[in-house]
C-alpha positions in Angstrom: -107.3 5.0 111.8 -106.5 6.4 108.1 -103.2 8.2 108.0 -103.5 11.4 106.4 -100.8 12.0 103.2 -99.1 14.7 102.9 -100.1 16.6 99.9 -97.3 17.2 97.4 -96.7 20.5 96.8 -96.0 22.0 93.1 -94.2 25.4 92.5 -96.5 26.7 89.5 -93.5 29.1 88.8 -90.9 26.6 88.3 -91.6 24.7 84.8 -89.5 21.4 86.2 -91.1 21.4 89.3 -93.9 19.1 87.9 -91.7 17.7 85.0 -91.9 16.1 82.6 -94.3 18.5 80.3 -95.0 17.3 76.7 -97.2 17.9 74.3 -95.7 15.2 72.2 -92.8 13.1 72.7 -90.1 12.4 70.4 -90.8 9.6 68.2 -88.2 8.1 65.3 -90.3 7.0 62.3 -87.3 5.5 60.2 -84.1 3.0 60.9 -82.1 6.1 60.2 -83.5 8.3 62.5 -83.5 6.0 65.4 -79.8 5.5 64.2 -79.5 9.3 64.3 -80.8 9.2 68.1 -79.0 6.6 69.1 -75.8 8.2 68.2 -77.0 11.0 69.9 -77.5 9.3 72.9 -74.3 7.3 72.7 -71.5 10.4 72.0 -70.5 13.7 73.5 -70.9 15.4 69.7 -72.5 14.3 67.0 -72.5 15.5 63.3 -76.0 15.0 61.0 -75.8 15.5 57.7 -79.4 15.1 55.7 -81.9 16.6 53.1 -84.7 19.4 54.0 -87.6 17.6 55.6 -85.5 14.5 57.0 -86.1 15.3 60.8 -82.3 16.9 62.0 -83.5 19.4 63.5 -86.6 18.2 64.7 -84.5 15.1 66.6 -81.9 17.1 67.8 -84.6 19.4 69.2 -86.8 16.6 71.0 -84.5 15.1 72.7 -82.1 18.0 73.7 -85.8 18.8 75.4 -86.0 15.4 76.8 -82.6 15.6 78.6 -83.4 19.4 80.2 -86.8 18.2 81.6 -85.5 14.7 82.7 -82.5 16.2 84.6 -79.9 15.2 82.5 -78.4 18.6 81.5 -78.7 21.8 83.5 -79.8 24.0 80.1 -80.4 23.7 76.7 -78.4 26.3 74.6 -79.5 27.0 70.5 -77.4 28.4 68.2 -77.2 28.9 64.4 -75.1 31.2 61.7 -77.5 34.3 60.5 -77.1 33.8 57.0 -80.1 35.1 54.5 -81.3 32.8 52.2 -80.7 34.3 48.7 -82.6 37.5 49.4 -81.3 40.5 51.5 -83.6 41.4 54.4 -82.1 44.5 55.1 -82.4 46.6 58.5 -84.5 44.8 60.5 -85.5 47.3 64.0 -85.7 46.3 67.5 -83.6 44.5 70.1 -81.2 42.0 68.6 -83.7 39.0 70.0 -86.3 40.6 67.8 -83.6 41.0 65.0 -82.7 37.5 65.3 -86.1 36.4 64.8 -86.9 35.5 62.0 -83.9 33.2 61.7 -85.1 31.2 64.1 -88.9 30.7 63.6 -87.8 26.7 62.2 -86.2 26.2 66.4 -89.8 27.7 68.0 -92.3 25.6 65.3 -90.4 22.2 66.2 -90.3 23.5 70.8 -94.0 24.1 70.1 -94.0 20.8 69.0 -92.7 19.5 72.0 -93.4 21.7 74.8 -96.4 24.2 75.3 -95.2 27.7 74.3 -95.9 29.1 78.1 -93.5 26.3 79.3 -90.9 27.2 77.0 -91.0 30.9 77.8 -90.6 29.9 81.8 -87.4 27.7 80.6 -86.3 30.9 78.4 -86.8 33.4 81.1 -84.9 30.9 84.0 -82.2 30.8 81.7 -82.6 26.6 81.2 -83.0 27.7 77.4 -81.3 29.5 75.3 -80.7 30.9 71.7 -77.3 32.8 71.0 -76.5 33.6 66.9 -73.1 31.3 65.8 -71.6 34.3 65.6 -72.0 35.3 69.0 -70.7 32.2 70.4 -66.6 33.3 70.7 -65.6 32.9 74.4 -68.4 31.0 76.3 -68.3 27.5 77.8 -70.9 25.3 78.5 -71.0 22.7 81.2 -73.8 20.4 81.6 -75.8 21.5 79.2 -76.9 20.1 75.7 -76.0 22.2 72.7 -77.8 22.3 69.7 -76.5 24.0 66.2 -78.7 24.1 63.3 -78.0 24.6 59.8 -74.3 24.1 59.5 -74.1 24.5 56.2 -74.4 27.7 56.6 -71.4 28.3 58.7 -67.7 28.1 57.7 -64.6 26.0 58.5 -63.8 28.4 61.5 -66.9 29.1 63.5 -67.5 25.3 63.5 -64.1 25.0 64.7 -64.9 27.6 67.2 -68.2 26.4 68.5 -66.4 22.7 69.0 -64.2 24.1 71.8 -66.9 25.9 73.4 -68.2 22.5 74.6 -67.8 21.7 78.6 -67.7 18.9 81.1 -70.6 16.6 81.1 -72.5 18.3 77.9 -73.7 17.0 74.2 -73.4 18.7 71.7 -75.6 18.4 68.1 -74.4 19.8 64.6 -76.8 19.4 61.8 -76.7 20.6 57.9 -77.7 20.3 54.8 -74.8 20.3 52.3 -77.5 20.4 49.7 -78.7 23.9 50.8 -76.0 26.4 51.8 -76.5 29.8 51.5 -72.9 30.9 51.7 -70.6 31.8 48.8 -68.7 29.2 47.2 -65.8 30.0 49.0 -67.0 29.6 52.3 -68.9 26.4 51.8 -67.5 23.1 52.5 -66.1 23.6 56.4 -69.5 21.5 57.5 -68.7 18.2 55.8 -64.7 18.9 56.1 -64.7 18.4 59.6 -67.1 15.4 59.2 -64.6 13.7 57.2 -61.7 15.0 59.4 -63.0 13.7 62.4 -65.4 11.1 61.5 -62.8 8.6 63.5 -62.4 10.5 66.6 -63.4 8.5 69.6 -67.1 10.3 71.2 -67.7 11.9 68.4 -70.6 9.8 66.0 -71.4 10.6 62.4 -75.2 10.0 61.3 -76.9 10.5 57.7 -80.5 11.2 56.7 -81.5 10.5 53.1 -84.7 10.7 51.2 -86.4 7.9 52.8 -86.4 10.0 55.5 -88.3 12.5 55.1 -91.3 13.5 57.1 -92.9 16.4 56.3 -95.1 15.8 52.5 -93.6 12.9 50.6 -93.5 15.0 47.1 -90.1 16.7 48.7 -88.3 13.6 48.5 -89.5 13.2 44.9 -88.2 16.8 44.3 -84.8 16.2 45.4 -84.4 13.3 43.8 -85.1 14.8 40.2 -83.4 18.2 41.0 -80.4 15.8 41.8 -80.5 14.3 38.7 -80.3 17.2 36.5 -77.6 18.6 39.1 -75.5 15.6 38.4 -75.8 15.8 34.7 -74.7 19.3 34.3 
């Protein structure tokens, strides 16, 4: 006599009930960026330094994704300086999440990439996501969860110093930049890549680098770097 199986039940309202959910999975296309993963994968904090186009943020997006929906952190938590880039914006109105918008449209294009938009606003409403402004960081901890902060270029000596201790038992954290691009004033610059040289040695903490060759998005970027480089260097 056939036995009948008990149907398996999913919780529509819980987005990791029926994990995992991809729309695409993450996928290194160069030695560098499987490098870049792989010190990821194999530290508690990891610094990337690379050019615009070269997959930081895209990487450190897909697979902080990968470890929420595979149950390997508790919540995924997004964070980046709000620095203009060379234009003031001026009053922006609405709730500060509206406010901080803008700033991150590059985070939401590369979750969409990932995850289906409704999925992500489930995981940002059940707190398993979320963004907070560098600036906003000051007294929080965060235990199992993976951190993500984007361009650190943009931040000085003492926020990264800052956002370093904020980091908890069993959590990753990711710091990406582009030296190449910062939009602070000369005087601020530099704290990204002085803590990369300062700590470059210290043990669970791995150091990766993304060059022209790496570059994803349309190949003529690399080709404008490299000759904006040039005449840089021969000024």
């Amino acid at each position: 006599m056939r036995k009948n199986k008990k149907k398996k039940v999913i919780d529509a309202t819980n987005p990791l009930s029926h994990h995992p959910v991809y729309k695409n999975r993450l996928k290194p296309r160069t030695p560098n960026q499987h490098n870049f993963i792989r010190t990821i994968v194999e530290n508690t904090i990891t610094f990337c330094q690379g050019v615009a186009g070269s997959g930081k943020t895209h990487i450190a997006i897909g697979i902080a994704l990968e470890y929420l929906l595979e149950d390997k952190v508790e919540k995924i938590i997004i964070t980046r300086p709000v620095v203009e880039s060379g234009e003031k914006l001026g009053f922006l109105p609405g709730t500060a999440e509206e406010k901080l918008h803008p700033y991150l449209l590059p985070i939401l294009d590369e979750i969409a990439y990932f995850i289906p938009m409704s999925q992500y606003g489930a995981l940002k409403t059940q707190h398993k996501i979320e963004v907070v402004p560098l600036g906003l960081m000051r007294g929080r901890n965060f235990h199992n969860a993976f951190v993500v902060a984007d361009e650190c270029q943009n931040a000085s000596y003492d926020q990264l110093k800052m956002l370093l201790t904020r980091i908890g038992h069993d959590s990753k954290m990711v710091l990406t930049g582009d030296t190449g691009q910062s939009d602070l004033y000369k005087n601020m610059q530099g704290g990204f890549m002085n803590l990369i040289k300062i700590l470059h040695d210290v043990p669970d903490i791995g150091i990766s680098k993304l060059l022209n060759d790496d570059i994803i998005r349309n190949p003529i970027i690399g080709k404008i770097l490299a000759k904006l480089e040039t005449l840089e260097n021969a000024v």
